[in-house]
N, CA, C and O of each residue as an XYZ file, in Angstrom:
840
protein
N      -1.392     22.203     16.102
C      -2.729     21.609     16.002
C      -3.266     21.821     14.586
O      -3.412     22.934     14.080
N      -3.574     20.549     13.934
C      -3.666     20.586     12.338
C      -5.217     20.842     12.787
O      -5.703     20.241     13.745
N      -5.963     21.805     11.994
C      -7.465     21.990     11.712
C      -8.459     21.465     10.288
O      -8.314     21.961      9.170
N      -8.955     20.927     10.450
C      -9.769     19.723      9.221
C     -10.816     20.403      8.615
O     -11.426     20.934      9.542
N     -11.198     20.595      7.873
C     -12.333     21.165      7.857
C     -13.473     20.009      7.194
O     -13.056     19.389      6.216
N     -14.311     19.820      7.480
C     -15.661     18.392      7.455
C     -16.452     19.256      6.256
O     -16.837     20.424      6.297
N     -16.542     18.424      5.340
C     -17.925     18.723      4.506
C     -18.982     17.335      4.857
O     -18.728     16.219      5.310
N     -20.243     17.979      4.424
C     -21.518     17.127      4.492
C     -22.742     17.910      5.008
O     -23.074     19.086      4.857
N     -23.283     16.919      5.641
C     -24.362     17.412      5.731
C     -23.931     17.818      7.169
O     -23.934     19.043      7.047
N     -23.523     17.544      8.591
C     -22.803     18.489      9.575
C     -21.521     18.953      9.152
O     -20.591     18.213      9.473
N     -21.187     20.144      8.418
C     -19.839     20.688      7.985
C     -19.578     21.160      9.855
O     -20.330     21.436     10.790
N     -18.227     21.054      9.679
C     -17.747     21.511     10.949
C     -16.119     21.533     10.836
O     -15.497     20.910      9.976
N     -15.539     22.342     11.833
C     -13.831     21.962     11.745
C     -13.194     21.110     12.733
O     -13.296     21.581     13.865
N     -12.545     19.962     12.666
C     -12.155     19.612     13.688
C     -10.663     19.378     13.632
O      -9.956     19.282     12.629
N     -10.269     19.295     15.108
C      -8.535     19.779     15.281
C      -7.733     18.461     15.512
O      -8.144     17.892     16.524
N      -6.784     17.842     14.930
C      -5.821     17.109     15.255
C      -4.548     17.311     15.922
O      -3.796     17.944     15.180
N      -4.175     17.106     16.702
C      -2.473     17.095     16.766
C      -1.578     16.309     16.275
O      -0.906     15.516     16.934
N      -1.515     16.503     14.980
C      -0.697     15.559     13.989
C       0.660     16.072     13.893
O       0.972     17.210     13.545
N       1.892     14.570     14.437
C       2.805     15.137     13.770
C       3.278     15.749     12.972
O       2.404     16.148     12.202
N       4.913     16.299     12.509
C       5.304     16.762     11.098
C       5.594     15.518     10.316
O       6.013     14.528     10.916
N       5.457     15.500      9.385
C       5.938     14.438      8.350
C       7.542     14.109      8.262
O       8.193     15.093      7.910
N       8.256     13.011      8.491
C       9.299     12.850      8.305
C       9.553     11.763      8.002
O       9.371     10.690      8.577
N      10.320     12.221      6.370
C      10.583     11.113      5.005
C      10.837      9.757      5.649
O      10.382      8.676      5.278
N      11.681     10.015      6.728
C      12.525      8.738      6.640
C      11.564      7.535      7.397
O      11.716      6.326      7.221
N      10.585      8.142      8.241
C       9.291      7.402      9.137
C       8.644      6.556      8.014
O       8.439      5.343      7.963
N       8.290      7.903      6.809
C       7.320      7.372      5.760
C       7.723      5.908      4.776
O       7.055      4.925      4.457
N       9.050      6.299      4.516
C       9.666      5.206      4.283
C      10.184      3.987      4.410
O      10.467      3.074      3.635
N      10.281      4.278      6.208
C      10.436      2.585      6.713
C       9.311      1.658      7.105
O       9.298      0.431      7.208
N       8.002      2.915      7.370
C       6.378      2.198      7.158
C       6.350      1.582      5.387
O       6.485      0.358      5.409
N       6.237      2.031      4.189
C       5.862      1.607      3.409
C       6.895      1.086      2.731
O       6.525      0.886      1.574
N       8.150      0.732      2.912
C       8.687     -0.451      2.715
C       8.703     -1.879      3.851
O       8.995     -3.070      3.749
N       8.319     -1.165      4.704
C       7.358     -2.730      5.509
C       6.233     -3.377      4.757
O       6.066     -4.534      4.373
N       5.242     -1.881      4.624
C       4.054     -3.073      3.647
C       4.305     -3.458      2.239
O       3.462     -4.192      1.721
N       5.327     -3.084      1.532
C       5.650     -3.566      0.253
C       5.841     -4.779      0.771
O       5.142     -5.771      0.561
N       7.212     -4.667      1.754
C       8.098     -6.066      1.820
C       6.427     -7.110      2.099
O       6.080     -7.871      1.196
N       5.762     -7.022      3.097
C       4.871     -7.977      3.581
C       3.777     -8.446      1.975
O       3.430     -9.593      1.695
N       3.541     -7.542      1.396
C       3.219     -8.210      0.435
C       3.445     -8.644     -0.889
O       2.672     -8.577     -1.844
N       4.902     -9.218     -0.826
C       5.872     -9.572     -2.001
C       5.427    -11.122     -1.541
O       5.254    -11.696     -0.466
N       5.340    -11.472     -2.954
C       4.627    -13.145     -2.767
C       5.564    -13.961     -2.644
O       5.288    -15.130     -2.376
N       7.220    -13.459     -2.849
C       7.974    -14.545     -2.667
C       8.053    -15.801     -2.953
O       8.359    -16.578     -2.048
N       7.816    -16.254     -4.169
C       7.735    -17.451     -4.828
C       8.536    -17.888     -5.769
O       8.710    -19.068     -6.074
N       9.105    -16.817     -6.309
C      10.760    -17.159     -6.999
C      12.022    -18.396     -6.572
O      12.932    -18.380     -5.743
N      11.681    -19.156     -7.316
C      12.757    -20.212     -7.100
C      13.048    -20.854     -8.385
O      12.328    -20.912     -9.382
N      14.626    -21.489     -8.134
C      15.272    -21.954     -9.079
C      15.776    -23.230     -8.510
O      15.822    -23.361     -7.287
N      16.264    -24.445     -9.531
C      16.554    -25.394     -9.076
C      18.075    -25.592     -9.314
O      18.896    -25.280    -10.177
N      18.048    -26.450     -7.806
C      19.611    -26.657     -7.707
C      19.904    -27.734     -8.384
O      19.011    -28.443     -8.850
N      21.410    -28.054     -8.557
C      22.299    -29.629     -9.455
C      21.357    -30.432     -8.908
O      20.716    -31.019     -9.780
N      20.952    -30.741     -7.561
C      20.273    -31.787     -7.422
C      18.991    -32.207     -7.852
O      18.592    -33.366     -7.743
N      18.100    -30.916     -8.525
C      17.154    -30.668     -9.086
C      16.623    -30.732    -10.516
O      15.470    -30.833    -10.934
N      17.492    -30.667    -10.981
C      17.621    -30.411    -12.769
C      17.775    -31.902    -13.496
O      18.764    -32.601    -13.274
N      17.019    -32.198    -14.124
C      17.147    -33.118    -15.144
C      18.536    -33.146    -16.094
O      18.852    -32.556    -17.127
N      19.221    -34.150    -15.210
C      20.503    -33.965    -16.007
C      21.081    -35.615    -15.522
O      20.724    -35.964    -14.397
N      21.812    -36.455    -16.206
C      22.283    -37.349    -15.939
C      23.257    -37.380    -14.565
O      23.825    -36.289    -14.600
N      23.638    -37.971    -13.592
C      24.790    -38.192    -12.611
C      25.756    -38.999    -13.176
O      25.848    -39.971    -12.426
N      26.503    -39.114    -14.071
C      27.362    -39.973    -14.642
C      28.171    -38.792    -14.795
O      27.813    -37.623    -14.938
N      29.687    -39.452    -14.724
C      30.478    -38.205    -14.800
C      30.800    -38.207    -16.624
O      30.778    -39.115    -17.454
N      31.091    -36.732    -16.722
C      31.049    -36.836    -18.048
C      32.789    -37.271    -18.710
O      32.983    -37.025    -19.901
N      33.320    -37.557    -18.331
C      34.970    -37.945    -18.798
C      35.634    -38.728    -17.831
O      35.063    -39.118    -16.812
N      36.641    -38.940    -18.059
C      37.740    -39.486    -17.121
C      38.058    -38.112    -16.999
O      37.902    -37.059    -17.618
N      38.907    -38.830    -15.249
C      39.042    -37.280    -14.172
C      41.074    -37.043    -14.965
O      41.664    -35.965    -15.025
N      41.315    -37.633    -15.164
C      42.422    -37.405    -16.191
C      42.932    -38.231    -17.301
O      42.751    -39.438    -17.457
N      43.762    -37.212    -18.241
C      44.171    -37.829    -19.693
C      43.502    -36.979    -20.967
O      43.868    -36.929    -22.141
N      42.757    -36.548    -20.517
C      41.840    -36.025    -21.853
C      41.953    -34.598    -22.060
O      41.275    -34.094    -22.955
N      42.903    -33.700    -21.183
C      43.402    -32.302    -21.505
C      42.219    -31.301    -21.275
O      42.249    -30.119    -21.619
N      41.108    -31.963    -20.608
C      40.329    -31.177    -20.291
C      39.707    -30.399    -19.334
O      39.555    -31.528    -18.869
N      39.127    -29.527    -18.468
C      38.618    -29.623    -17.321
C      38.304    -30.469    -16.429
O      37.572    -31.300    -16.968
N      38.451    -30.697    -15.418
C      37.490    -31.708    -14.666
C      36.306    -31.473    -14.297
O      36.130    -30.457    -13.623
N      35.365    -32.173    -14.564
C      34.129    -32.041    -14.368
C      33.339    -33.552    -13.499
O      33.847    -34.603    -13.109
N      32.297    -33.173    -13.465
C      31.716    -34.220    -12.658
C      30.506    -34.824    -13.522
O      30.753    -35.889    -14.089
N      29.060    -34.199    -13.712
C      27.792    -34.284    -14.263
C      27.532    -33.029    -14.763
O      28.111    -31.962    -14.561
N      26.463    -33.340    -15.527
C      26.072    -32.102    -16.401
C      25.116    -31.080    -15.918
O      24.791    -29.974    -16.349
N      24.737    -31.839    -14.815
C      24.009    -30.840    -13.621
C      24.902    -29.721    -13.060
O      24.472    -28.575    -12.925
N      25.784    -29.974    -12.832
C      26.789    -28.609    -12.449
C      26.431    -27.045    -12.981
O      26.061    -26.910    -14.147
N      26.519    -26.171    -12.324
C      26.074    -24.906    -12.353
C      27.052    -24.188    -13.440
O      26.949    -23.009    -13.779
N      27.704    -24.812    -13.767
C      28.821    -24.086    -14.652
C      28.269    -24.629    -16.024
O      28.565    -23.746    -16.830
N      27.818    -25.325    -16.487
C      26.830    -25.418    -17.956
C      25.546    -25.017    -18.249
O      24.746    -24.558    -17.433
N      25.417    -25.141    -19.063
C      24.010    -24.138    -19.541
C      22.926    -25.081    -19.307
O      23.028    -26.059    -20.048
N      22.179    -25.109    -18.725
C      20.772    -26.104    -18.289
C      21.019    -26.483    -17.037
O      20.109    -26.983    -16.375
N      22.555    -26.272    -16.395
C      22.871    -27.106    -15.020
C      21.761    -26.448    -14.105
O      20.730    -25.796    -14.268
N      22.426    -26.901    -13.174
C      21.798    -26.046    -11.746
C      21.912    -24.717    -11.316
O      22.270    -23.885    -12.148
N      21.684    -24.384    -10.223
C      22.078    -22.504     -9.993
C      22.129    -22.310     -8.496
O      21.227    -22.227     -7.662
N      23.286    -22.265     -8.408
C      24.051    -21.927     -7.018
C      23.525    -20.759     -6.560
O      23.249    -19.684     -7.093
N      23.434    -21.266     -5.289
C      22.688    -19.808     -4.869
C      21.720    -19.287     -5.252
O      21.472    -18.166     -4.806
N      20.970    -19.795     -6.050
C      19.409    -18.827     -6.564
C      18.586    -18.867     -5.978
O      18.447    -19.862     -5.267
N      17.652    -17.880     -5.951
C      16.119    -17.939     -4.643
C      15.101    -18.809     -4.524
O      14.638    -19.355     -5.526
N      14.725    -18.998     -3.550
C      13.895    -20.244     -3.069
C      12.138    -18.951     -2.301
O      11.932    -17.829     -1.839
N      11.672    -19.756     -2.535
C      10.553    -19.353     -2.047
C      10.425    -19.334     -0.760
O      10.410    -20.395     -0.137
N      10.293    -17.958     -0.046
C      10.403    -17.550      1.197
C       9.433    -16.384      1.394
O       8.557    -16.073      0.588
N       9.698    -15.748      2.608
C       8.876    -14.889      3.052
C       9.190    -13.422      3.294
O       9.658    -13.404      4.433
N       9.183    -12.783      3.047
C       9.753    -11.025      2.955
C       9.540    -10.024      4.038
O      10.075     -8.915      4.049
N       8.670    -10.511      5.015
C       7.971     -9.549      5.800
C       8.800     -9.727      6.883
O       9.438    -10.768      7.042
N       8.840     -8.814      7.624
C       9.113     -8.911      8.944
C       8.639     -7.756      9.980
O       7.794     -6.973      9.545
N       9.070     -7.586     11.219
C       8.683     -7.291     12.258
C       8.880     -5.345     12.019
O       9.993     -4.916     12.323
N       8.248     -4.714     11.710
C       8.424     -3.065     12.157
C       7.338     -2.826     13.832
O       6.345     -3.515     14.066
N       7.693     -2.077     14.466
C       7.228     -1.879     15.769
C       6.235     -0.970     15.670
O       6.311      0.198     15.291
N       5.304     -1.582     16.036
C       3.938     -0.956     16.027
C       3.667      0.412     16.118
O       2.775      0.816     15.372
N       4.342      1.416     17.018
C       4.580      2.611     17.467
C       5.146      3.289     16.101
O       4.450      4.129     15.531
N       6.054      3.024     15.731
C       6.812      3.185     13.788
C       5.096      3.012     12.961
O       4.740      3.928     12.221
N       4.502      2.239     13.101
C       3.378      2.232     11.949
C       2.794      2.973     12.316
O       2.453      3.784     11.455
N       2.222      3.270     13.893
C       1.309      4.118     14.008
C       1.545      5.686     13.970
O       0.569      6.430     13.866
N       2.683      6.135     14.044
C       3.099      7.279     13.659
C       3.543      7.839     12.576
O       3.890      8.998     12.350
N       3.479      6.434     11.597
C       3.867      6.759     10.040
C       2.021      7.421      9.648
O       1.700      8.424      9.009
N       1.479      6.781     10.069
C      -0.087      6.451      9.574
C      -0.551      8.144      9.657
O      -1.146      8.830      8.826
N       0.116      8.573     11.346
C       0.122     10.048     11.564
C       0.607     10.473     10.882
O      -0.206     11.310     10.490
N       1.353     10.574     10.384
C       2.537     11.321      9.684
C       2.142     11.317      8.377
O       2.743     12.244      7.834
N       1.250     10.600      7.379
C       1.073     10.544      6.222
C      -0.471     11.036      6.377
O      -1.066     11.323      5.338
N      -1.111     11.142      7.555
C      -2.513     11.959      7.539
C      -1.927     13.556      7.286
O      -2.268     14.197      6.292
N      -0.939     14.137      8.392
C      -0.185     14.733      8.538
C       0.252     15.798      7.032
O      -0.011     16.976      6.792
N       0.900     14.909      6.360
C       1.501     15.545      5.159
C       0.463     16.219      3.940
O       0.596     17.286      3.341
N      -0.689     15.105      3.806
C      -1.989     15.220      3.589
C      -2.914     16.731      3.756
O      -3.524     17.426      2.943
N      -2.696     16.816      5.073
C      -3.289     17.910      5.305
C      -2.694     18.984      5.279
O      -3.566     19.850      5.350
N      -1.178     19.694      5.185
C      -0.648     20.450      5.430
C      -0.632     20.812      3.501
O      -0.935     21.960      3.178
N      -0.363     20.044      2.647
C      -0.690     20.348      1.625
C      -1.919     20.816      0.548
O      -1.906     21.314     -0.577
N      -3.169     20.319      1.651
C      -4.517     20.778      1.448
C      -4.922     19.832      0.540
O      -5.548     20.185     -0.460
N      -4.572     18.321      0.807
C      -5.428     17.752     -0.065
C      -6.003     16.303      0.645
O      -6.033     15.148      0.222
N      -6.376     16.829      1.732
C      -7.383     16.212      3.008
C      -8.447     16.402      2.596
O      -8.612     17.575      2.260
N      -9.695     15.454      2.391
C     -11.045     15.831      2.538
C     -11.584     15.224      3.665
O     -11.467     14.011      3.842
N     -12.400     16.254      4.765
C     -12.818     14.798      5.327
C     -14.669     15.360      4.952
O     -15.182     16.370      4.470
N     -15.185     14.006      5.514
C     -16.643     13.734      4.571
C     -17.483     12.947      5.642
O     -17.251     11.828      6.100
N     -18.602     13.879      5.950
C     -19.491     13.394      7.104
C     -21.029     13.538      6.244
O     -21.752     14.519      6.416
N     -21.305     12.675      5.530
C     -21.987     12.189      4.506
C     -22.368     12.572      2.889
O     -22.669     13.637      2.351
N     -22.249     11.544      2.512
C     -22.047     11.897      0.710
C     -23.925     12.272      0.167
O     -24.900     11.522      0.122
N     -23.818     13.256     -0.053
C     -24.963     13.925     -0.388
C     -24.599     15.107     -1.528
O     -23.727     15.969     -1.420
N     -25.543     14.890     -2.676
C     -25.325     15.959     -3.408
C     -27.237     17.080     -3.564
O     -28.283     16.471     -3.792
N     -27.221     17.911     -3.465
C     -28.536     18.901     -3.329
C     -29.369     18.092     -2.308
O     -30.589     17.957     -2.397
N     -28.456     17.469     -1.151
C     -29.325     16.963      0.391
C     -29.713     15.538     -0.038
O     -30.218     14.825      0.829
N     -29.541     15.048     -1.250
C     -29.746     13.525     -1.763
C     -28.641     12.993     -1.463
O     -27.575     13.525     -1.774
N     -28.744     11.452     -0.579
C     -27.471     10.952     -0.488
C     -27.750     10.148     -1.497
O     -28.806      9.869     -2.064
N     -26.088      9.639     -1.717
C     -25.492      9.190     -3.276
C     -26.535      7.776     -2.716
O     -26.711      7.466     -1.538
N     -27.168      7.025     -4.019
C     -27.583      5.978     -4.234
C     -26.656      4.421     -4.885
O     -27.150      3.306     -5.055
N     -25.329      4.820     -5.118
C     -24.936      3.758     -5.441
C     -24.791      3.722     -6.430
O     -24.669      2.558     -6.811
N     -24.654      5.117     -7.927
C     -24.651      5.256     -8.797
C     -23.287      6.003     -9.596
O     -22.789      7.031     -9.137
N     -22.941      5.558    -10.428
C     -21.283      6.261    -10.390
C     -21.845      7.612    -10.561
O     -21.612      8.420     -9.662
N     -22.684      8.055    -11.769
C     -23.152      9.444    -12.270
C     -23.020     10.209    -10.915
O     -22.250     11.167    -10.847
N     -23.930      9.712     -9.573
C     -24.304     10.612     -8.917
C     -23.175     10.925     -8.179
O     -22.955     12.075     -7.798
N     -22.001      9.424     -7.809
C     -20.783      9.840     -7.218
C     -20.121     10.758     -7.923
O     -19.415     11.469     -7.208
N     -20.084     11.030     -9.168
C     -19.370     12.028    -10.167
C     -19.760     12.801    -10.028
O     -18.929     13.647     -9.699
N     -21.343     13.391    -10.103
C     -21.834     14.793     -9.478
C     -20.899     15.267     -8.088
O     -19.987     16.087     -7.982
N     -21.523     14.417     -7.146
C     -20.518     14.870     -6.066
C     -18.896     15.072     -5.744
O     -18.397     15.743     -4.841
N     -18.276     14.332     -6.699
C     -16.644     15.023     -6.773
C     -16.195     16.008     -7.606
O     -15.070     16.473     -7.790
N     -17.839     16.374     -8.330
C     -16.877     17.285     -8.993
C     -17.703     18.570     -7.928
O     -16.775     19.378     -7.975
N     -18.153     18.867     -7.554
C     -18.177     19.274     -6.257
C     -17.755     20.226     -5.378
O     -18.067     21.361     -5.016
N     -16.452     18.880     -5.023
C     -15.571     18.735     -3.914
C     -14.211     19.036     -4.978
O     -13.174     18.703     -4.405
N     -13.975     19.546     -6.294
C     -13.367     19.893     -6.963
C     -12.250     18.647     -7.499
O     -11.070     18.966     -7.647
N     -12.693     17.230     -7.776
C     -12.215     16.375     -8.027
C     -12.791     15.578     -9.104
O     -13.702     14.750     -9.102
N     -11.860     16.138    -10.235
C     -12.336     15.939    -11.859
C     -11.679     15.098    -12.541
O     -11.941     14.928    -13.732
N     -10.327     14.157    -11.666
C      -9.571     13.522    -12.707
C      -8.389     13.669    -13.095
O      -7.692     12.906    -13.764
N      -8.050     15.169    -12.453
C      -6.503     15.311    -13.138
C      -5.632     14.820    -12.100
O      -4.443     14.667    -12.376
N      -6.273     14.418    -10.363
C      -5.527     13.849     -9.712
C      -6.256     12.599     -9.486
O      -7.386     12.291     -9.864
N      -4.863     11.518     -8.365
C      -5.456     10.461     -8.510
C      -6.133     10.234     -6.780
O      -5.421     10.636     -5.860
N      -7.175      9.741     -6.523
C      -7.923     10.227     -4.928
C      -8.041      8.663     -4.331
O      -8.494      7.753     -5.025
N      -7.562      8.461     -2.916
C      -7.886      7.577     -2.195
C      -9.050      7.982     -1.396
O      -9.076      8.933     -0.615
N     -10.352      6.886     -1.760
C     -11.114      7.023     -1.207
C     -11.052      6.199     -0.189
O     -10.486      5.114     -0.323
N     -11.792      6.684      1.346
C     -11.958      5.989      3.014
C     -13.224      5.924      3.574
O     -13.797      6.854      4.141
N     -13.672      4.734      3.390
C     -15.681      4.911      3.222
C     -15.798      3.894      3.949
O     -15.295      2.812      3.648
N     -16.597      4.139      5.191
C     -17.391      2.464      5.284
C     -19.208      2.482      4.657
O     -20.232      1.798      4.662
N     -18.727      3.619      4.233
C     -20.382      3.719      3.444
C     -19.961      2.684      2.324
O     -18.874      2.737      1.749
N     -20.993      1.684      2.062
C     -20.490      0.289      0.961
C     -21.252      1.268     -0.907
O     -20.788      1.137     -2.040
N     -22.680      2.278     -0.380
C     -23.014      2.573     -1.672
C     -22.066      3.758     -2.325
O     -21.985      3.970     -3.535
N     -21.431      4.422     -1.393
C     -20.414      5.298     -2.055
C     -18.940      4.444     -2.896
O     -18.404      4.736     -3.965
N     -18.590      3.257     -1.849
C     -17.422      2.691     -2.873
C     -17.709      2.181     -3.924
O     -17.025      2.281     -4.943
N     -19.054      1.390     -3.796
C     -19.669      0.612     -5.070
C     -19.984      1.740     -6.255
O     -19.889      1.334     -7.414
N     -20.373      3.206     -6.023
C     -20.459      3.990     -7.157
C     -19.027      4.242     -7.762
O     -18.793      4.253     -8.970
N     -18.001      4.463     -6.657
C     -16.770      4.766     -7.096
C     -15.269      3.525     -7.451
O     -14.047      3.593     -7.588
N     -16.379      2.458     -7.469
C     -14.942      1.452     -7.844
C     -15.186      1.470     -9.453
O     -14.672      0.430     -9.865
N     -15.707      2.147    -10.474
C     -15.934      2.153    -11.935
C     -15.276      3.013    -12.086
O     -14.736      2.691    -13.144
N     -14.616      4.519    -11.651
C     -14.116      5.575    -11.636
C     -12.676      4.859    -11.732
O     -12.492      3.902    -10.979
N     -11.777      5.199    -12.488
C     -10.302      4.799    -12.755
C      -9.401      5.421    -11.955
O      -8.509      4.667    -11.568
N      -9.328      6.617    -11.551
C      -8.623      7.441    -10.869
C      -9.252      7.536     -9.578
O      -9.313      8.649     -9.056
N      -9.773      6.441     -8.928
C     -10.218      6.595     -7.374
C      -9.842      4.715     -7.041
O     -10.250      3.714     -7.629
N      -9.117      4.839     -6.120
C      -9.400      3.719     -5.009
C     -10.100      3.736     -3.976
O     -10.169      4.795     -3.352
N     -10.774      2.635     -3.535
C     -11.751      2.980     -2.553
C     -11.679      1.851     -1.858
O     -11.938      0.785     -2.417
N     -11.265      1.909     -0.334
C     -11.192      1.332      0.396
C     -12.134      1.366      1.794
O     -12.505      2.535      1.887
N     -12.724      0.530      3.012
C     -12.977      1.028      4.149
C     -12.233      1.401      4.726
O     -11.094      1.170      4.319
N     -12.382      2.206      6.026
C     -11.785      2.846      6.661
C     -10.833      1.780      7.421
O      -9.688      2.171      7.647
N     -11.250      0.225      7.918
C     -10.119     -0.705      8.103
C      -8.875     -0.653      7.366
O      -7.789     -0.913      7.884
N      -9.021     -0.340      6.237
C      -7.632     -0.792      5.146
C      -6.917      0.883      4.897
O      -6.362      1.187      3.842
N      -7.043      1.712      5.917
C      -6.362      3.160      5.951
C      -4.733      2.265      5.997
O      -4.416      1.287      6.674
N      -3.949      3.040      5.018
C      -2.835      2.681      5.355
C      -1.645      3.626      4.342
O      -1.775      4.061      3.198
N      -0.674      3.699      5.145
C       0.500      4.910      4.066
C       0.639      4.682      3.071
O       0.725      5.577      2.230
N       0.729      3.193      2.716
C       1.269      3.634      1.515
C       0.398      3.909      0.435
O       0.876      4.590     -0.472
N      -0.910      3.486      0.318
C      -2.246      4.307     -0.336
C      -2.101      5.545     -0.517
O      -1.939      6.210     -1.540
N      -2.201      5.927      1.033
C      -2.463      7.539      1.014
C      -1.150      8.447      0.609
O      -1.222      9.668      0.749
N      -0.129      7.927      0.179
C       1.590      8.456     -0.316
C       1.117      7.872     -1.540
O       1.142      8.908     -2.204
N       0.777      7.149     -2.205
C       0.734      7.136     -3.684
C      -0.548      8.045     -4.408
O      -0.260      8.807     -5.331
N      -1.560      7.959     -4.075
C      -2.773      8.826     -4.341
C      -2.114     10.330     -4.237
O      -1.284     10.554     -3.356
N      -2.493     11.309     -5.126
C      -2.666     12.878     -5.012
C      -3.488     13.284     -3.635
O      -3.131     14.040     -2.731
N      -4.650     12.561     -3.774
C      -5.953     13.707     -2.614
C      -6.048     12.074     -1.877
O      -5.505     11.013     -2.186
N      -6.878     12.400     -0.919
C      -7.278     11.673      0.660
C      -8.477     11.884      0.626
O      -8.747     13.083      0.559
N      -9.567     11.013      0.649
C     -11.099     11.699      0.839
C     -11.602     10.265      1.889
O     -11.685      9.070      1.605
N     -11.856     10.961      3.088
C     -12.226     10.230      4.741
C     -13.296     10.136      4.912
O     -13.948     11.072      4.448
N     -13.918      9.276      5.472
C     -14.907      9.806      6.663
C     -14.747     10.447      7.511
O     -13.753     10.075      8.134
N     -15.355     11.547      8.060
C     -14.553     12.178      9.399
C     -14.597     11.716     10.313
O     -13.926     12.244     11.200
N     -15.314     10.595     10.628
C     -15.465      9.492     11.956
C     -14.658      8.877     12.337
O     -14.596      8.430     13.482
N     -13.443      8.634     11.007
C     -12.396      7.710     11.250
C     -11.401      8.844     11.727
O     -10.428      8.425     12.354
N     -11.474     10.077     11.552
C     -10.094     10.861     12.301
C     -10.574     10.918     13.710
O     -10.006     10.240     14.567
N     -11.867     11.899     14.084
C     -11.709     11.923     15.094
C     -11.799     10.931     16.229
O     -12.180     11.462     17.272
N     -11.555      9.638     16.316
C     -11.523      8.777     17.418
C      -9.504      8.895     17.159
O      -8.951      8.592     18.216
N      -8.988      9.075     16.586
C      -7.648      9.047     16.250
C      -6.805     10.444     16.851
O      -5.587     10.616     16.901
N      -7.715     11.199     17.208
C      -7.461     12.377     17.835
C      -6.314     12.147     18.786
O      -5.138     12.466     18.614
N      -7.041     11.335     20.166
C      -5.579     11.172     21.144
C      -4.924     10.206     20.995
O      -4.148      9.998     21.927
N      -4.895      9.260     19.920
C      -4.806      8.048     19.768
C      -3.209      8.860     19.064
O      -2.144      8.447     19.522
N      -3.184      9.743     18.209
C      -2.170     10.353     17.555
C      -1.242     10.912     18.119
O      -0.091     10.838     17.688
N      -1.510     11.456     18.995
C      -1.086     12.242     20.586
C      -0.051     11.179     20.916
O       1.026     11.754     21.073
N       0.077      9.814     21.093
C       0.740      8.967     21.403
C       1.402      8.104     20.612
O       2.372      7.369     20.799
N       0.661      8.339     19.639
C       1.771      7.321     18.138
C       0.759      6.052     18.147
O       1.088      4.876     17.997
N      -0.369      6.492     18.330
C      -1.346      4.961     18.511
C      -2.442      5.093     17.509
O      -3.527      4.643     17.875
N      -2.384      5.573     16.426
C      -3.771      5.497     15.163
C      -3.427      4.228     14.747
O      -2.366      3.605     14.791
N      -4.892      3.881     14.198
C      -4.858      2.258     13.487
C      -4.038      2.400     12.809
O      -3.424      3.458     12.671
N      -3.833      1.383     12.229
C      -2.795      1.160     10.874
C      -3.550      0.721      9.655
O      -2.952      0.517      8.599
């Protein structure tokens, strides 16, 4: 049972049963969401495609040379290209139960390394933040977050992201867009604590949002 500890204005501890982290989970979640958002638009044109005459270029014998056909052929320089990629789609199917236990599993790793925050309202000397980067900067440095790491922020508070989308070393997302591979590239995790604990038994089963 992983234990959280909540800053804000109700500090409190609350308990998860979060899996252990295991690489190979983490990895087949966030090469799902890479693959899904590769734009796949790479394409090349085939002989039939290429601006090139259809006339054959010689007689098919007498002239001691190769046989050839048109200058579209993939074997000259400007021809066509056999086999080259066409614009398609990259994503496919991982099983829901796999995401939702990666999602565990990367809250999971998070916390066992101590660089979980969770955050039950952004207030600095009992003032909540106004929407101002200064005052969001008062408050991380704080929470001991100055810059030398890089922090995924998890807010559905809109005046805390709006102070912190000017900050270079913070992403800031709502708590909808929680997802591994964010929270595996970022150093620190900084939550709402509202969004873990409904995830409590939801984790228990391999069922947290994604």
């Amino acid at each position: 049972m992983a234990q959280i500890t909540v800053v804000g204005k109700n500090a409190r501890t609350i308990e998860l049963d979060l899996p252990e982290a295991n690489k190979h989970v983490l990895h087949q979640v966030v090469t799902w969401q890479m693959a899904k958002r590769r734009q796949g638009s790479a394409s090349t044109k085939t002989r039939a495609e290429v601006s090139k005459t259809g006339h054959k270029m010689y007689g098919q014998k007498g002239t001691g040379n190769a046989r050839h056909g048109d200058r579209s052929s993939p074997t000259f320089v400007g021809g066509g290209v056999a086999f080259g990629p066409k614009p398609r789609n990259y994503a496919y199917t991982l099983p829901k139960k796999v995401r939702r236990l990666g999602l565990a599993m990367a809250l999971s790793d998070r916390q066992q390394e101590g660089n979980l925050i969770a955050v039950d309202g952004f207030a600095v000397n009992g003032v909540e933040l106004d929407g101002k980067t200064k005052s969001f900067l008062g408050w991380a440095a704080q929470q001991g977050l100055d810059g030398t790491q890089s922090v995924f922020l998890v807010t559905d508070n809109e005046l805390v992201r709006r102070a912190a989308r000017n900050v270079p070393w913070i992403t800031a997302l709502q708590v909808a867009g929680l997802n591994v591979y964010d929270i595996m590239r970022h150093d620190r995790l900084v939550i709402d604590a509202i969004a873990l604990e409904p995830a409590q038994e939801d984790t228990q089963t391999g069922e947290a949002a994604q």
